[in-house]
C-alpha positions as CSV (number, residue, x, y, z in Angstrom):
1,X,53.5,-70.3,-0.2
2,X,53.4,-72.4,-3.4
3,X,51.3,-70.2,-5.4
4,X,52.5,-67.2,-7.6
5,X,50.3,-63.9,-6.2
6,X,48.7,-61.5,-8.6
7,X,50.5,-58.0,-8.4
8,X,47.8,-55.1,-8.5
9,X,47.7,-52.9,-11.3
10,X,50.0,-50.1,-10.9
11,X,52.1,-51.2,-8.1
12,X,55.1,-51.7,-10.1
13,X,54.6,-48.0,-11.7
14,X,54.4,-46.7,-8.2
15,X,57.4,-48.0,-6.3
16,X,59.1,-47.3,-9.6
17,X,57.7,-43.4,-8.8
18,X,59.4,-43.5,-5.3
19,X,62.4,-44.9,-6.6
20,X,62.7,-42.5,-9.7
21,X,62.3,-39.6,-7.0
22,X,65.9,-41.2,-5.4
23,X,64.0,-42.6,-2.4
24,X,65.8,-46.1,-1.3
25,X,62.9,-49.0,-1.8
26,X,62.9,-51.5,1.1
27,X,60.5,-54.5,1.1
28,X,59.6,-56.0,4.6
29,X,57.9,-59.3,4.9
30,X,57.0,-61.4,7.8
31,X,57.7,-64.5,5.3
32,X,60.5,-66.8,6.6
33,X,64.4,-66.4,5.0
34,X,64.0,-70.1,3.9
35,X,61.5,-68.1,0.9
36,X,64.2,-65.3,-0.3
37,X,65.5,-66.9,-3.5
38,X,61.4,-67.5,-4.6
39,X,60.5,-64.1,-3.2
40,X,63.2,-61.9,-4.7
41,X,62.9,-64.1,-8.3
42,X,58.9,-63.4,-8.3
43,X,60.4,-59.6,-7.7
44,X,62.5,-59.3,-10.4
45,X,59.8,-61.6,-12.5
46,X,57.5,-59.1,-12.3
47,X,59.8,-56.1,-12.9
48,X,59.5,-54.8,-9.1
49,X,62.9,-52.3,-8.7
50,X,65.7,-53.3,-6.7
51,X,65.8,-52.8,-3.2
52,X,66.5,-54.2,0.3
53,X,64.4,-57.2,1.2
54,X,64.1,-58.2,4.8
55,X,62.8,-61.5,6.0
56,X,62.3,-63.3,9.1
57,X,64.7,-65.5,10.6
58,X,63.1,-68.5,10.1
59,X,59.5,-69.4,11.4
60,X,58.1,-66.7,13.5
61,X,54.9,-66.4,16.0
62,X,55.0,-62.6,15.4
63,X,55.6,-61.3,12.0
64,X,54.3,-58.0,12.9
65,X,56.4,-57.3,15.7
66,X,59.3,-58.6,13.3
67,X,58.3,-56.0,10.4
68,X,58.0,-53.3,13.4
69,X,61.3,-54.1,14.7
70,X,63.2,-53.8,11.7
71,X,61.8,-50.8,10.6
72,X,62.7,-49.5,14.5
73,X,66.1,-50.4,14.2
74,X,66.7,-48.6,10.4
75,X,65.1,-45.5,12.5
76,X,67.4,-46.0,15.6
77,X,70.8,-48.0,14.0
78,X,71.0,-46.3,10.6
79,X,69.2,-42.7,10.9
80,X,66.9,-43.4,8.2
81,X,63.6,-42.0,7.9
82,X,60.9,-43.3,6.5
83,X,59.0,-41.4,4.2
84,X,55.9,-44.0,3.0
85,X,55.0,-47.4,3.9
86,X,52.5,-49.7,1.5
87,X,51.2,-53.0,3.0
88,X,47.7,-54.6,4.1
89,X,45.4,-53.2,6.9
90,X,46.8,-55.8,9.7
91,X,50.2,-53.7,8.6
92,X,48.4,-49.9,10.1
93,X,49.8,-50.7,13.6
94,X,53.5,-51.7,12.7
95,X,53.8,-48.3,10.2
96,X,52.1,-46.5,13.2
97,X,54.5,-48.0,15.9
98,X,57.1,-45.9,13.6
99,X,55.4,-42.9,14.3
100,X,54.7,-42.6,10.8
101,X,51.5,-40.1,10.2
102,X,48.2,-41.7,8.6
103,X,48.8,-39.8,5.3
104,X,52.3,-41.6,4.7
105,X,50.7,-45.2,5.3
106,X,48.8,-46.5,2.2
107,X,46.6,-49.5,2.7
108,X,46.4,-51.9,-0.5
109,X,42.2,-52.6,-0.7
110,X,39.1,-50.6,1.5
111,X,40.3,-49.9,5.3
112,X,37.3,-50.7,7.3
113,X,35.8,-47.4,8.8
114,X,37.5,-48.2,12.1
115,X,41.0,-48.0,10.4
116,X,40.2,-45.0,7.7
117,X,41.2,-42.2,9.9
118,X,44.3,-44.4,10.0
119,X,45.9,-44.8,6.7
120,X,45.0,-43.8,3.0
């Protein structure tokens, strides 16, 4: 959104773990499709590995329920499991509307303790 984010030590190193381990990376954001060319550049910019990126169609009231039902439909459509999820704490619910357990959902920065029995 017109600003170029920080990326927190060692996140490159570990989706570069999971990938290294033959797990297929997938990067789900509620930003709008009119963003991918910026979005995948700052990726590659910043040495992120390649991997699927899925955007919104356009504007969206409910990028959560957008991220959930993507994720829904690579469980249903295409069989895939997922294995771990990374995101912010407003992401806990969508990971858990996947049914994925609170030790495969890491939270970037301190849960509050409502959400710590909820993620890592």
């Amino acid at each position: 959104m017109g600003s170029d984010p920080k990326v927190r030590a060692g996140a490159v190193d570990v989706v570069r773990h999971w990938q290294d381990l033959g797990y297929l990376i997938i990067y789900v954001t509620g930003r709008p499709d009119m963003q991918k060319q910026r979005v995948v550049a700052w990726l590659a910019q910043h040495n992120f590995p390649h991997g699927i990126v899925s955007f919104c169609d356009g504007l969206v009231h409910d990028p959560l329920r957008h991220k959930a039902n993507f994720l829904k439909s690579l469980i249903t459509d295409l069989h895939m499991r997922i294995h771990a999820a990374y995101g912010s704490t407003k992401d806990i619910s969508v990971y858990s509307s996947i049914s994925l357990p609170p030790t495969h959902i890491y939270i970037v920065g301190r849960p509050t303790k409502k959400l710590q029995s909820q993620c890592q």
